[in-house]
Backbone as a chain_set.jsonl record, in Angstrom:
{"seq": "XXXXXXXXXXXXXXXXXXXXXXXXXXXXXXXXXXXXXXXXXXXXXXXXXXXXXXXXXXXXXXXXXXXXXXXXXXXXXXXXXXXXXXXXXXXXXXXXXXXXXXXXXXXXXX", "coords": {"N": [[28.049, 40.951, 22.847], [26.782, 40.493, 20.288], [28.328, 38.283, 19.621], [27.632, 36.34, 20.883], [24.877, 35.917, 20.637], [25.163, 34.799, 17.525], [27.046, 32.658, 18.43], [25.076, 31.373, 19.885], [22.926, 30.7, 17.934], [24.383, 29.247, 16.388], [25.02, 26.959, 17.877], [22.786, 25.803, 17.894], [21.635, 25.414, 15.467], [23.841, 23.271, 14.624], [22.897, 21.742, 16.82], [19.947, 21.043, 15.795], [20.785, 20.136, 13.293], [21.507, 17.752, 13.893], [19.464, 16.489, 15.288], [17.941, 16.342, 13.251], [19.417, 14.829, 11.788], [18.851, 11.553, 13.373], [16.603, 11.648, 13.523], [15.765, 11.178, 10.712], [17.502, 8.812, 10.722], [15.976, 7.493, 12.046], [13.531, 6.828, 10.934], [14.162, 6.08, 8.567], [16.424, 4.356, 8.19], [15.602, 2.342, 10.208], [13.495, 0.984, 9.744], [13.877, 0.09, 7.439], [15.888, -1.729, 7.704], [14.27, -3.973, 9.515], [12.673, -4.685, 7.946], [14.199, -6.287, 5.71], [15.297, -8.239, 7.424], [12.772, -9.55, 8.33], [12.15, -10.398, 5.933], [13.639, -12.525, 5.17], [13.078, -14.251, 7.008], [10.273, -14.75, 5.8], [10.264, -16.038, 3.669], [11.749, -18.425, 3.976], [8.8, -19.871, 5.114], [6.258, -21.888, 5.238], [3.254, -22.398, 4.06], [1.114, -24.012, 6.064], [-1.446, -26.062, 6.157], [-2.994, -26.711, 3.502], [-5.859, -25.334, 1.993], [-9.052, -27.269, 0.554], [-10.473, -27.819, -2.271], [-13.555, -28.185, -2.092], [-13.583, -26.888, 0.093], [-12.607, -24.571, -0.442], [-14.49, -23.234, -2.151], [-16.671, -23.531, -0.54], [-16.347, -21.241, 1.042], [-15.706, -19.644, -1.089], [-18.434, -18.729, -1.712], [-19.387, -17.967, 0.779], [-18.229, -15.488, 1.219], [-19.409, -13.91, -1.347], [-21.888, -14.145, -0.602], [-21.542, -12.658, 1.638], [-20.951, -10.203, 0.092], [-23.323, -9.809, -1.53], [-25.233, -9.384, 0.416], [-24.42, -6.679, 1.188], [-25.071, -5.542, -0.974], [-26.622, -2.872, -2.574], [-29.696, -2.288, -2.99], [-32.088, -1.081, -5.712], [-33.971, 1.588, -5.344], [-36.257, 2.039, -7.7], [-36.79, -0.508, -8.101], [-39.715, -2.158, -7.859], [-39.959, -5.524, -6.656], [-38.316, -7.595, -4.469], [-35.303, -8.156, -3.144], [-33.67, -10.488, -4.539], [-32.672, -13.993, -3.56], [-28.868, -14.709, -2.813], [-28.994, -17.348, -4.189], [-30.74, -17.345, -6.224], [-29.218, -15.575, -8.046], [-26.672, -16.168, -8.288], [-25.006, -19.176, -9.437], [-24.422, -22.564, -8.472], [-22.369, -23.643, -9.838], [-20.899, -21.372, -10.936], [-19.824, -19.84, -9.255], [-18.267, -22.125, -8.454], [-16.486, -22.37, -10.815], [-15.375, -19.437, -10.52], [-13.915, -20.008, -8.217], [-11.957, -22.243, -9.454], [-10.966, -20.541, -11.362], [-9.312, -18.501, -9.505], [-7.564, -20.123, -8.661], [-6.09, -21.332, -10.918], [-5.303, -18.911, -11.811], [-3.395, -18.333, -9.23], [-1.333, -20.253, -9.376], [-0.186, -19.69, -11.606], [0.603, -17.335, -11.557], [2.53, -18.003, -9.524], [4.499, -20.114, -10.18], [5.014, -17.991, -12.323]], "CA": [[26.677, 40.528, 22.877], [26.165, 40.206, 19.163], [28.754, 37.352, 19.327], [27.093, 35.433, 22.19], [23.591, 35.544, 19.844], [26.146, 34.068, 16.813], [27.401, 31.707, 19.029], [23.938, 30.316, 20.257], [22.439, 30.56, 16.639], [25.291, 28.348, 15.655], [25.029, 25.596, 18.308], [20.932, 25.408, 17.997], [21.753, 24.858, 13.979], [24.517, 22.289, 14.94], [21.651, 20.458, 17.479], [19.226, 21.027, 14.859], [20.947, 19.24, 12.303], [22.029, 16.452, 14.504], [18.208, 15.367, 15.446], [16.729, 15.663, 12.005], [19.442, 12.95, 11.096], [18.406, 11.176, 13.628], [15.099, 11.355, 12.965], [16.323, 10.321, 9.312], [17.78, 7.475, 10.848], [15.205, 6.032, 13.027], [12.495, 6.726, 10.273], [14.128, 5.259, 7.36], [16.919, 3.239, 8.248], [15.446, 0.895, 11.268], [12.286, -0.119, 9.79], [14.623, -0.797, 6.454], [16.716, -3.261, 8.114], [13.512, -4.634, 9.868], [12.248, -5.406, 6.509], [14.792, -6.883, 5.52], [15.276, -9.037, 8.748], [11.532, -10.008, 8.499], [11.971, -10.938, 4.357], [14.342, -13.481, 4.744], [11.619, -14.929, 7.656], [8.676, -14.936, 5.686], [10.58, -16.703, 2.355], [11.407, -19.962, 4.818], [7.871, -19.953, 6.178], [5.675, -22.096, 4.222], [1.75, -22.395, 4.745], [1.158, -25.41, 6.793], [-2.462, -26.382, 5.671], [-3.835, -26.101, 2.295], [-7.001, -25.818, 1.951], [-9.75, -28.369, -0.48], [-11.62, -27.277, -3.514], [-14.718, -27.603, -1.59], [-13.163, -26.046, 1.209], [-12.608, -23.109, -0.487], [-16.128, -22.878, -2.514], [-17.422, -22.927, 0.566], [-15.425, -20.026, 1.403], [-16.066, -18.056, -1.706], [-20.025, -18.647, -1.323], [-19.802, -16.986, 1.769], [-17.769, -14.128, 0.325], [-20.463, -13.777, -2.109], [-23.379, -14.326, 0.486], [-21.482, -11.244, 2.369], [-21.152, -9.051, -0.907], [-24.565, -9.83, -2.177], [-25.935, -8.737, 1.564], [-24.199, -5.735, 1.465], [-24.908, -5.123, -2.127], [-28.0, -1.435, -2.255], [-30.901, -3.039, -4.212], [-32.752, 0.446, -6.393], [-35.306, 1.972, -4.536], [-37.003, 1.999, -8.885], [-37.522, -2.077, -8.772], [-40.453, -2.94, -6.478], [-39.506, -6.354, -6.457], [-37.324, -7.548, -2.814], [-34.042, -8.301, -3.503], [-33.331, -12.11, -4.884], [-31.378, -14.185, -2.64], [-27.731, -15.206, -3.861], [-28.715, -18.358, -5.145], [-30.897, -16.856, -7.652], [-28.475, -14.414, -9.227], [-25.358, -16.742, -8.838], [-25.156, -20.44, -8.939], [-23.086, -23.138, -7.449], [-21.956, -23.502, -11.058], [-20.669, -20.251, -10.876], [-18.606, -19.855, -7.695], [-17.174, -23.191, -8.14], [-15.671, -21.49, -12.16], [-14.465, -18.499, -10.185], [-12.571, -20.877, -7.292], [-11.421, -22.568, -10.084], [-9.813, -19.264, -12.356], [-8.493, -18.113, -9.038], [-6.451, -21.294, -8.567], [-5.47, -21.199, -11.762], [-4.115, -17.802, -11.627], [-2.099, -18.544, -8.452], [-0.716, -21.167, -10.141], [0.268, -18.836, -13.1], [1.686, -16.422, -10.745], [3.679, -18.99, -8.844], [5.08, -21.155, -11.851], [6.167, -17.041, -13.066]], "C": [[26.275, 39.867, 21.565], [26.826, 39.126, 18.814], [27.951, 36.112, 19.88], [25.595, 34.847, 21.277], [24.49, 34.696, 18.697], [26.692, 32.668, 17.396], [25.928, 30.711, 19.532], [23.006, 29.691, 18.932], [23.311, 29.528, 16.151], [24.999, 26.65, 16.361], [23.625, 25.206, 18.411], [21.058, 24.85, 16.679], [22.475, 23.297, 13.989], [23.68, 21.262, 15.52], [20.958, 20.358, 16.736], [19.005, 19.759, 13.947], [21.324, 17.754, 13.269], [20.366, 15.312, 14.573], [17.483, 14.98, 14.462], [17.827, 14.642, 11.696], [19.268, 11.912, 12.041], [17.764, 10.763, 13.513], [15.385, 10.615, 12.124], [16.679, 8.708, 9.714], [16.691, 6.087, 11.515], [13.711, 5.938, 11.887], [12.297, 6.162, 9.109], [14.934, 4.004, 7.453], [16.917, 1.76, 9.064], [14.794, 0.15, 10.356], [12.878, -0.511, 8.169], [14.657, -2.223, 6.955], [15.815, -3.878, 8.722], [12.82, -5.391, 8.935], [12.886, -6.765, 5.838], [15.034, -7.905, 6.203], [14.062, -10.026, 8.179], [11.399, -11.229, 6.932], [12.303, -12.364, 4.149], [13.862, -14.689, 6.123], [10.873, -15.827, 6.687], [9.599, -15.763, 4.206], [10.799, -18.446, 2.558], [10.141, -20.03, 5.059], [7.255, -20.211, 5.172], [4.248, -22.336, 4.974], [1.984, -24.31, 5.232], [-0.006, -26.211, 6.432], [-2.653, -25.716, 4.437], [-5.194, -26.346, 2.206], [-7.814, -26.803, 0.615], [-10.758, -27.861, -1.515], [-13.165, -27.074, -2.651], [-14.75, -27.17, -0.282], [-13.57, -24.024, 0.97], [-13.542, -22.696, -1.417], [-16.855, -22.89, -1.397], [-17.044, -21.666, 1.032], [-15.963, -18.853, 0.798], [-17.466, -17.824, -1.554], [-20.319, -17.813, -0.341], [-19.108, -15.656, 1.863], [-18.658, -13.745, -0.334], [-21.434, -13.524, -1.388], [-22.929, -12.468, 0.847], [-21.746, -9.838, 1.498], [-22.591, -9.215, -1.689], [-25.682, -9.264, -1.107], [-26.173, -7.688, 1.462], [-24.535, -4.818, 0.483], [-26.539, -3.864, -1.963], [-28.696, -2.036, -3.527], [-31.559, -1.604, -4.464], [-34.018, 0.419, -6.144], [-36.696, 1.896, -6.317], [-37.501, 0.607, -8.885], [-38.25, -2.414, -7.584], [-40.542, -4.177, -6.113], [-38.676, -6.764, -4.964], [-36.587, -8.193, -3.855], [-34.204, -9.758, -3.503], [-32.164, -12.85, -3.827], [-29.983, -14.636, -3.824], [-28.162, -16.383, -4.978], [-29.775, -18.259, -6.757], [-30.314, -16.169, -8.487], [-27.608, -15.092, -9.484], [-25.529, -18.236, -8.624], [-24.226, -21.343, -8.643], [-21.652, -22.999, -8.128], [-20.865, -22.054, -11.29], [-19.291, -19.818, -9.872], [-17.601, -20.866, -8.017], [-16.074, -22.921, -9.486], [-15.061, -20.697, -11.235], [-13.65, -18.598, -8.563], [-11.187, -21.42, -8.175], [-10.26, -21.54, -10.858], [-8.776, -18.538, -11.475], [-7.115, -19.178, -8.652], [-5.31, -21.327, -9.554], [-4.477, -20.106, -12.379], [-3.275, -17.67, -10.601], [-1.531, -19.098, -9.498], [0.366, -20.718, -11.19], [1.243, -18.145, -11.955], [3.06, -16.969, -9.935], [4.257, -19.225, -9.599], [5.515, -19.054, -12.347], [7.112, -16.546, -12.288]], "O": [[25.563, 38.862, 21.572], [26.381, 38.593, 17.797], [27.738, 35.073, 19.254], [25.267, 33.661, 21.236], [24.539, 33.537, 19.109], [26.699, 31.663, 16.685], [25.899, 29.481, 19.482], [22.511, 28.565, 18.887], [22.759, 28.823, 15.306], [24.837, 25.585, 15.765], [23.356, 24.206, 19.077], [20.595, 23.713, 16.587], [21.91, 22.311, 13.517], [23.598, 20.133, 15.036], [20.944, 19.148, 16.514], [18.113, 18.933, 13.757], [21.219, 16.681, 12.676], [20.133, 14.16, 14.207], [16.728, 14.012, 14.364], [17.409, 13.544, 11.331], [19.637, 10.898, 11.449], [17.746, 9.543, 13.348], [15.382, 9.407, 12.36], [16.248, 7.693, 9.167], [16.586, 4.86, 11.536], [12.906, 5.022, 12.055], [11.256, 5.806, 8.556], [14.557, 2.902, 7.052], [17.554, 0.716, 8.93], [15.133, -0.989, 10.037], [12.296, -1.46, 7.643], [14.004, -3.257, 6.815], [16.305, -5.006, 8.772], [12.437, -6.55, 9.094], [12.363, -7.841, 5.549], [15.007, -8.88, 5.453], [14.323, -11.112, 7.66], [10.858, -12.33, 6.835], [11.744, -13.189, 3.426], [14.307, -15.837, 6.132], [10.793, -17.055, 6.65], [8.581, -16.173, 3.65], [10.382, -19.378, 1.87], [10.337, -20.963, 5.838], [7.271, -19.461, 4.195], [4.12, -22.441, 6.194], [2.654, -25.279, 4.877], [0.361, -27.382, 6.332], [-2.54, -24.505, 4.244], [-5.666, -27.476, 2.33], [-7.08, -27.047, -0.343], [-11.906, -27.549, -1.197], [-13.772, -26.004, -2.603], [-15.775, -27.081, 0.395], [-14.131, -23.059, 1.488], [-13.435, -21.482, -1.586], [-17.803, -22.105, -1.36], [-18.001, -21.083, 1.542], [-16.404, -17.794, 1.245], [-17.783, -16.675, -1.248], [-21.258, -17.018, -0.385], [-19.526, -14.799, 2.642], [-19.003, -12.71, 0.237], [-21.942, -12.422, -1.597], [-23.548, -11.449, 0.544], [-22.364, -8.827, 1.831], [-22.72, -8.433, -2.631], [-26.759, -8.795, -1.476], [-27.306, -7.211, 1.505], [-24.45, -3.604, 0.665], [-27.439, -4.193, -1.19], [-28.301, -2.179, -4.684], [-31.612, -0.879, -3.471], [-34.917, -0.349, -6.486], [-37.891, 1.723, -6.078], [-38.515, 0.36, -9.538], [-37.75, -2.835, -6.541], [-41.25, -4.293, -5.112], [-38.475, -5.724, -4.336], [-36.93, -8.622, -4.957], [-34.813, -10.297, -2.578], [-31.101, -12.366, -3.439], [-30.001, -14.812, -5.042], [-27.854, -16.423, -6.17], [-29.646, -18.804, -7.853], [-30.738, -16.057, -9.637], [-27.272, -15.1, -10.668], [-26.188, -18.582, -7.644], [-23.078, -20.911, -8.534], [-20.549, -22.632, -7.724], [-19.971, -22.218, -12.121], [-18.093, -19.593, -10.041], [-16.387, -20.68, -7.933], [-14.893, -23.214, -9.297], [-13.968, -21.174, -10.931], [-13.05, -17.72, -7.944], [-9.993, -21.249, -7.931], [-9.044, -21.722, -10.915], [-7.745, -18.044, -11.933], [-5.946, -18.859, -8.433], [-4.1, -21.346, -9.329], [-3.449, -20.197, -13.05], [-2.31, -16.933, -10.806], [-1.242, -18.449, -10.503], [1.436, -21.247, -11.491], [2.389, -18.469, -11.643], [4.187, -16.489, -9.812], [4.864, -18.222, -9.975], [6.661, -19.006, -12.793], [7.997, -15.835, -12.766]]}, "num_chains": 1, "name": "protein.A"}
């Protein structure tokens, strides 16, 4: 009897270990090699449109518009909240289109 428990304790350990490497395998080593697969994709694959300086100031303006919406004006200033174009100006946006360009640029070119 006390072999028969020995004997089942042994082949539950044996299945045991078999599914956690399994597991192991399907949890680390697929989505590896899928990575990898996918890497040597996305390194051919070049953007097809670029966009135009005043493409993309229009862009960030309305990035801005959205975070200046969303932004909690202090219940202390009885004033209403200013729209964007009083706090930031075109002047403004079109500098921080510009610095982000310029730091692609940097990043690319390193």
């Amino acid at each position: 009897m006390k072999e028969r428990i020995n004997s089942d304790i042994k082949s539950h350990l044996i299945r045991s270990t078999f599914y956690m490497l399994l597991l192991a395998l399907v949890v680390c080593v697929i989505p590896l090699a899928l990575a990898q697969r996918n890497a040597g994709k996305q390194s051919v694959a070049k953007p097809e449109a670029t966009l135009t300086f005043t493409e993309r100031v229009a862009n960030q303006r309305a990035i801005e518009e959205i975070y200046w919406r969303h932004r909690i004006w202090p219940k202390e200033r009885p004033a209403p909240k200013p729209s964007l174009d009083a706090v930031m100006s075109q002047t403004q946006i079109e500098n921080k289109v510009a610095d982000y360009l310029r730091k692609s640029q940097a990043l690319e070119d390193y």
